[in-house]
C-alpha positions as CSV (number, residue, x, y, z in Angstrom):
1,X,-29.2,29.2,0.8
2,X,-31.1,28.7,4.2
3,X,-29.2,29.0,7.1
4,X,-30.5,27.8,10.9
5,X,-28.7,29.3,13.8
6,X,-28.8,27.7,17.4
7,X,-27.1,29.0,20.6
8,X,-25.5,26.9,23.4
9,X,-24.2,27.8,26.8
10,X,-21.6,24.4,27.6
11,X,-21.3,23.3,30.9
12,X,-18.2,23.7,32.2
13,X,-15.3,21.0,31.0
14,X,-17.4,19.8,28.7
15,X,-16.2,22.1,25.3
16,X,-14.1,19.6,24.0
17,X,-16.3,17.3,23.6
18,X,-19.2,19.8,22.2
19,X,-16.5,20.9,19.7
20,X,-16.1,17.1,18.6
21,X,-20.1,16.2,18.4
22,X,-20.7,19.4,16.8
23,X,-17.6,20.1,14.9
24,X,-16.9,19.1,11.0
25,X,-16.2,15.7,12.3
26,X,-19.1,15.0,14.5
27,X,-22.1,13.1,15.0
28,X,-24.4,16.1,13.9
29,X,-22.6,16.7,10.4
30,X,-22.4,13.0,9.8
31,X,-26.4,13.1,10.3
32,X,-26.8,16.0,8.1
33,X,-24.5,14.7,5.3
34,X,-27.1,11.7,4.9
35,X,-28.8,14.2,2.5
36,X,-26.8,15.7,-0.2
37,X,-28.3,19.2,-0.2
38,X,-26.9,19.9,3.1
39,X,-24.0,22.6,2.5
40,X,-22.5,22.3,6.1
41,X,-22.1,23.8,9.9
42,X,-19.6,26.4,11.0
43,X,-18.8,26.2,15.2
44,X,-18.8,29.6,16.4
45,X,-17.5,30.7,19.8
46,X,-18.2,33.7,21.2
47,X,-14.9,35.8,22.3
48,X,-14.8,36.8,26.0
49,X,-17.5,33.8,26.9
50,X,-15.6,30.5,25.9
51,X,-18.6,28.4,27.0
52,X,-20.9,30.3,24.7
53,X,-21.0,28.9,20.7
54,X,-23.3,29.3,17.8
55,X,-24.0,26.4,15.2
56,X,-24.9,27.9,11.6
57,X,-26.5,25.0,9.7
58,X,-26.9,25.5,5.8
59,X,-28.8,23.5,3.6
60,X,-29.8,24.7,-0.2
61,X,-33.4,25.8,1.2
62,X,-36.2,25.6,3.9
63,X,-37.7,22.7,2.4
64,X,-34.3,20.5,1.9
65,X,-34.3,21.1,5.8
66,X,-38.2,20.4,6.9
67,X,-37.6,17.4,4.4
68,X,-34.7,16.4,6.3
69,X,-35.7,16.7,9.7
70,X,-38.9,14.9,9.1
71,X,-37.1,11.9,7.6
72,X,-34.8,11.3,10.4
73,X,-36.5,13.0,13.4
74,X,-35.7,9.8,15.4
75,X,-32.0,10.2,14.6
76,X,-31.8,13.7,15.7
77,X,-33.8,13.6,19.0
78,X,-31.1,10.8,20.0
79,X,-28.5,13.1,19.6
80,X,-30.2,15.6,20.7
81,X,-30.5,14.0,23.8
82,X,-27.2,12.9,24.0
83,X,-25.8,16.2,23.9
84,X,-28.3,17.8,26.4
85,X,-25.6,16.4,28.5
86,X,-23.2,18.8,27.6
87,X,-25.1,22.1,27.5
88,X,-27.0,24.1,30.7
89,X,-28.6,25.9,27.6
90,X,-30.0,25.9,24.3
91,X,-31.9,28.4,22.3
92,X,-33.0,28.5,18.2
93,X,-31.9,31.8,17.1
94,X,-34.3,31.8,14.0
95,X,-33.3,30.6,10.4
96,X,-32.4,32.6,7.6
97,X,-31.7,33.1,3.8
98,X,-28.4,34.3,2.6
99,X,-28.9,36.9,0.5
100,X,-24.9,36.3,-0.6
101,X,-21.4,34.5,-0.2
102,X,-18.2,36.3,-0.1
């Protein structure tokens, strides 16, 4: 499994609505869930800085995810835009492979 991490500081009032465009519901997942070997997003927020949260992406490998964001690159820079409007920061993390699952 290959797992992309990203980091976002929220501007302030604006978490609930990050949680709803990045949470299970939102307009990210329902992007991602266009292709079917996309294995889903867990919100993270960091404890003792509420405006602080991590998005773990995880798709069944590297290539599923290149393939992905090459096929709808116009889609995601829309959002991607939108949501700029939330966030004074965002920063890639790296991307990973799970070596196992619990």
């Amino acid at each position: 499994m290959f797992v992309t991490l990203w980091e976002f500081e929220v501007k302030p009032g604006c978490e609930d609505l990050f949680e709803r465009e990045y949470g299970p519901t939102g307009e990210w997942v329902q992007l991602f869930r266009r292709d079917d070997r996309y294995l889903g997003t867990r919100l993270l927020r960091q404890l003792g800085r509420e405006q602080v949260y991590v998005t773990m992406d995880e798709w069944d490998s590297r290539e599923a995810y290149e393939e992905f964001r090459g096929k709808y690159a116009a889609e995601y820079t829309q959002i991607d835009l939108k949501c700029q409007a939330l966030t004074t920061t965002e920063r890639h993390i790296g991307e990973w492979w799970a070596i196992s699952k619990t």
